[in-house]
N, C-alpha and C positions, 0 to 999 in steps of 0.2 A: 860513566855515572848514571844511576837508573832516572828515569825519569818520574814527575809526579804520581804518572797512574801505574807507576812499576814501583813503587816503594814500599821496602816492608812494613809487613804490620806489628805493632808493639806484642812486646811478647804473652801481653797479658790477652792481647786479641788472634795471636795464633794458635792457639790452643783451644779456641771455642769452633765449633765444628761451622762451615760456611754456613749453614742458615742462620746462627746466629751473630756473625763476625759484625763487624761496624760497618756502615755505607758513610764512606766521604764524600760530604756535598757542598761547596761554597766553603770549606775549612769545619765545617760541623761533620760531626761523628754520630750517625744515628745506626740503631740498633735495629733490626729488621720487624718488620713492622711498625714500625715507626714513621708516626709523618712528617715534615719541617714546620716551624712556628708557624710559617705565612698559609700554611694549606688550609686552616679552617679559619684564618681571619680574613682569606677573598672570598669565599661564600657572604660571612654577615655584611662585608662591604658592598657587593653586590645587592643582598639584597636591601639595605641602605639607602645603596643610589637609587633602587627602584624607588621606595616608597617614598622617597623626597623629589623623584621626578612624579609621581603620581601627586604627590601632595601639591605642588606647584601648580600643577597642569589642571587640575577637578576646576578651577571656577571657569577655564575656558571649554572644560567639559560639561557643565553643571547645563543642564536642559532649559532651569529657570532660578531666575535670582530664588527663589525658597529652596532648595537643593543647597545653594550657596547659606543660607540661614542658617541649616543644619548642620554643615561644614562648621561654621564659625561655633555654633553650640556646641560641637562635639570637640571643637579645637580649645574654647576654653573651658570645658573640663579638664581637659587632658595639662591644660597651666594649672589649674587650682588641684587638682589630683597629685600632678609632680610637685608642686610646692606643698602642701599636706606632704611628700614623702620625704622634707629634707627632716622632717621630725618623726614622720612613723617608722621611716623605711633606716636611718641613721640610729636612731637610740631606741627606739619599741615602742617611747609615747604615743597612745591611740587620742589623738587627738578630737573630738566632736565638735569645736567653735571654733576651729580654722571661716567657716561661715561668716565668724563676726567681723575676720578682720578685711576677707571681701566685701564686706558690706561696708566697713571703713575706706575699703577704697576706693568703693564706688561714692558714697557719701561726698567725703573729701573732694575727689575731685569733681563732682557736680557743684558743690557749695563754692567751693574757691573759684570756678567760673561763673558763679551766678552772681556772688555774693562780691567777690575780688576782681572780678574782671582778667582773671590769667588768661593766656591762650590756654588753650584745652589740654595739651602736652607738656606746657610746663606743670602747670596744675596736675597733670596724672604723676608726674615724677615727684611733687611736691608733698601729694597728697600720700606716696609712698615711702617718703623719709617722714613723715608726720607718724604715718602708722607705726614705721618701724621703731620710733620713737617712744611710741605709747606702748609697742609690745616688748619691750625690758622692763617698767616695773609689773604688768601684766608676769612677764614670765620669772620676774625676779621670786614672785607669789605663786604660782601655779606651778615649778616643776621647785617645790622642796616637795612636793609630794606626789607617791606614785601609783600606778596600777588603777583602778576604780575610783580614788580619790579624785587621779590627775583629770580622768574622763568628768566626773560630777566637777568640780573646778570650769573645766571649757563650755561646758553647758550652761552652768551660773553665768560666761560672760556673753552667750549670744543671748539669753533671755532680759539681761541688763540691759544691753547694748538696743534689743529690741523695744524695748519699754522708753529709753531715753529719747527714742528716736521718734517713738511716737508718741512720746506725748510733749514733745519741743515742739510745737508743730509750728510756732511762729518763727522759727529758726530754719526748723528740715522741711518742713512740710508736713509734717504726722503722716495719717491717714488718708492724706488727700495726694500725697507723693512728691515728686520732685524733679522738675521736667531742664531736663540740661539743652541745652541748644546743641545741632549739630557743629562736630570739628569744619565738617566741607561744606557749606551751605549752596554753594551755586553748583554741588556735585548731584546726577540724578541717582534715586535709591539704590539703581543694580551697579552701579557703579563705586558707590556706597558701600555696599556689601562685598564687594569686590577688596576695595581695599584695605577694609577693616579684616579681611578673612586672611591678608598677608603681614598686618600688622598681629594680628592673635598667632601665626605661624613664626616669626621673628621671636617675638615674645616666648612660645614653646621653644624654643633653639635653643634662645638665652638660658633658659631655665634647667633646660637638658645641660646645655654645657657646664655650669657651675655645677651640676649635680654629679656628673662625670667628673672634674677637677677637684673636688673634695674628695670622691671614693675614693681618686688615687693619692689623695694626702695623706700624711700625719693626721692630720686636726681628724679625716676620717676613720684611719684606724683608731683614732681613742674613742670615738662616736662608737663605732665597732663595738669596741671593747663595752662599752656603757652597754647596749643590744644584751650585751649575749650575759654579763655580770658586772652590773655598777657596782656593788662593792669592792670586788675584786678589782676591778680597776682603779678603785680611788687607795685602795691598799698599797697598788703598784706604783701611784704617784701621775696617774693621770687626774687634772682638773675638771674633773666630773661636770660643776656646775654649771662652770665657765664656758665648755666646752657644749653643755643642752643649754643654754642662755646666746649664746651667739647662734646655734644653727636655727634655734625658735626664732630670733630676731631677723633671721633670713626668710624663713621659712614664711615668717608674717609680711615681708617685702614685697615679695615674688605673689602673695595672695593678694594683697591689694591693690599692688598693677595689674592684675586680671581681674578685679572688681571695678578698678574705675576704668580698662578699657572697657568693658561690657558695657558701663555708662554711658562711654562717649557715644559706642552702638546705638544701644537699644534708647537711648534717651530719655527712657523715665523709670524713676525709680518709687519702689513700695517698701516700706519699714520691713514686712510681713514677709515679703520676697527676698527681701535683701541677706536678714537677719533670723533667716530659719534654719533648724536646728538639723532640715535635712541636707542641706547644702553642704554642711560637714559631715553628715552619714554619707553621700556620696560619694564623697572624696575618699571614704575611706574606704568603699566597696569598689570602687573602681581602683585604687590601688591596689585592695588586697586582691582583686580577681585576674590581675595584672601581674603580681608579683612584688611585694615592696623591697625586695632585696636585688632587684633586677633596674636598669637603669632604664628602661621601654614598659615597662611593666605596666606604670600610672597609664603609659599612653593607651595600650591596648586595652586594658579596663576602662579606658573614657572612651575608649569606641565603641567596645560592648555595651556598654552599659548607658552611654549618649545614644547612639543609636536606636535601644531598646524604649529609654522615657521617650522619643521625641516619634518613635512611628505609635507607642500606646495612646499618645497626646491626640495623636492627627486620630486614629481608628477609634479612639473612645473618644474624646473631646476632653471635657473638665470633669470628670467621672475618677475616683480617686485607683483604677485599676493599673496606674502606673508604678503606683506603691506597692503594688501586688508582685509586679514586674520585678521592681526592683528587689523583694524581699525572699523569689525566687531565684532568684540570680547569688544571690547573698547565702541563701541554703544548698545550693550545687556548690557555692566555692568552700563551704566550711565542710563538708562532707564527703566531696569527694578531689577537689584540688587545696587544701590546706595553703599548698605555697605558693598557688598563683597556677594561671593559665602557661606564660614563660617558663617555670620549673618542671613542670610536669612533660609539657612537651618536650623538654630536653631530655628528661631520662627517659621518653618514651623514644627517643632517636637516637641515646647510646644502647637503648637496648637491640635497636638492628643493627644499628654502627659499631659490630662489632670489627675490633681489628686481631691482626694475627697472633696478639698473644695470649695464652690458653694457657687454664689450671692444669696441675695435672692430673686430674680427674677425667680431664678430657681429650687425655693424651693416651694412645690405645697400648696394651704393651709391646707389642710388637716394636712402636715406634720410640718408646723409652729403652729398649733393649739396641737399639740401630745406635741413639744415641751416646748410649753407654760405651757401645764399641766405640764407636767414632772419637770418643776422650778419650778410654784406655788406647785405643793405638796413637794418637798422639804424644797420651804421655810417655809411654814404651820409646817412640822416636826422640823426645826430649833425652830421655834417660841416657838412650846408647850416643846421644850425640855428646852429650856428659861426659860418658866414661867416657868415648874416643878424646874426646879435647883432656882429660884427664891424665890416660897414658898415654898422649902424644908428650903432654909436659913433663911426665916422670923422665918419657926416653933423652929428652933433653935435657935433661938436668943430671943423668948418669954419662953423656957426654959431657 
């Protein structure tokens, strides 16, 4: 009896000349050149583990708690950016008042510790189901309408929200701000920074992981669908509304717990700062410079682009040259990476990553004529193997 690796090969695979036959591997049947599922998923996991060992490691790296500062700024962007993507990057809504709802969450939960006496982390979660609360009839109003409307809508609500905020000011504080107490009082500031910078990385995870668990959903493929043709989706019998009404009331969740931990941080807060209308431009230039259809995408746009406000900040000071930055940054992505930093480099690495299979344009004749023989004598051997099994049964059958 032949063994495993002496077993014939099906007959639709003996007839294909050896370079093309099947390779048996682990019980899978791959075609030459071809590589197994796991070949190109331990490259991205490697470098995965890197950059989550790198991320870990930087505040025991960081020279000086301000190094650490910029860690934590660039870390929550990188929250409020992925959160902006569970509506830009899922259905094509270009949202611009994502701003207002971090501003609600920083609000919230400074007010419910000044005003309520919560601990500081109940209040942050508190003040995130309050948000998400307020963003269903918020979203119940702003996605029946789309394109240009949907963008003037989110704008109408950070300019509200901004005007409410300041002129309550026996409430918020207006213009004079809103000083929350720290979470760790008997902690010293580098230490501080320290653990708020593992607390905004958690928080990124979180937000990553729900973002990745929906793409591989149902609820995401109809998200999907809505992206590429809401009509045609609602024709097929996906719930259109239902379906951008929950992921906005997510999307508004995940922004206000990165609004009110920044709070807990930074400890005071300004209407003006909170609830400006660039905070949502942000978010969506570091998405879009990132990739919004990429699940890392937000993050490397909030590197870019945190990185770039925060060394303009330190080299100019309060000089409005950051905006400059920023609106440079914004004209390289729309002109020459459309999809993102993430897409472009991918097909800038299949286009060396080439593997062995080749048009036939690029197959010489020589080597299409090697080929050709190599079938016809195949088939030629099939044939007489034919007839012989053929009239071997005739000769037995006139016995």
């Amino acid at each position: 009896m032949p063994r495993d690796s002496e077993a014939p090969l099906p007959a639709g695979e003996a007839s294909l000349p050896a370079s093309e036959v099947s390779l048996r591997a682990g019980g899978t049947q791959l075609r030459a050149g071809e590589t197994p599922f796991w070949a190109g998923r331990l490259p991205r996991l490697g470098i995965l583990l890197a950059v989550v060992a790198v991320v870990l490691s930087f505040p025991s790296m960081a020279p000086s708690p301000y190094e650490i500062t910029v860690g934590i700024a660039i870390l929550n962007y990188a929250v409020l950016s992925t959160s902006w993507n569970f509506v830009g990057g899922f259905t094509g809504y270009i949202s611009l008042g994502h701003g207002g709802f971090a501003g609600l969450g920083a609000y919230g939960t400074g007010l419910l510790v000044t005003k309520t006496e919560l601990p500081p982390f109940a209040a942050l979660f508190t003040a995130a189901v309050l948000v998400a609360a307020v963003a269903v009839p918020v979203g119940y109003a702003a996605l029946r309408v789309r394109g240009a409307s949907f963008v003037i809508v989110s704008i109408a609500l950070v300019l509200i929200l901004l005007l409410v905020f300041q002129s309550w000011s026996s409430f918020t504080g207006g213009s004079r701000g809103l000083v929350v107490p720290r979470p760790f009082p008997g902690m010293l500031r580098a230490e501080h920074h320290r653990t708020f910078y593992f607390l905004f990385a958690a928080l990124l995870a979180a937000a990553l992981l729900v973002w990745w668990i929906i793409d591989r959903s149902r609820f995401g493929m109809g998200l999907k669908a809505i992206r590429e043709d809401e009509d045609k989706a609602q024709s097929l019998g996906t719930p259109t509304y239902t379906y951008k009404l929950v992921v906005f009331v997510v999307s508004a969740a995940f922004t206000s717990l990165a609004g009110g931990l920044y709070a807990l941080w930074f400890g005071d807060l300004d209407p003006v700062f909170q609830f400006s209308i660039l905070s949502g431009a942000y978010m969506v230039l570091m998405a879009l410079l990132g990739g919004v259809r990429h699940l890392y995408g937000p993050v490397l746009g909030a590197v870019i682009v945190g990185y770039a406000l925060e060394y303009s900040k330190v080299e100019f000071g309060d000089t409005p040259l950051h905006l400059v930055v920023a609106g440079l940054l914004l004209g390289v992505v729309v002109m020459f990476m459309p999809d993102g930093v993430i897409p472009a480099a991918t097909a800038l690495l299949d286009r060396f990553r080439k593997t062995g299979e080749t048009s036939i344009r690029e197959v010489t004749a020589a080597e299409l004529r090697e080929r050709r023989g190599q079938r016809n004598g195949t088939e030629e051997v099939r044939d007489s193997e034919r007839s012989g099994s053929g009239s071997g049964t005739g000769t037995g059958s006139q016995t």
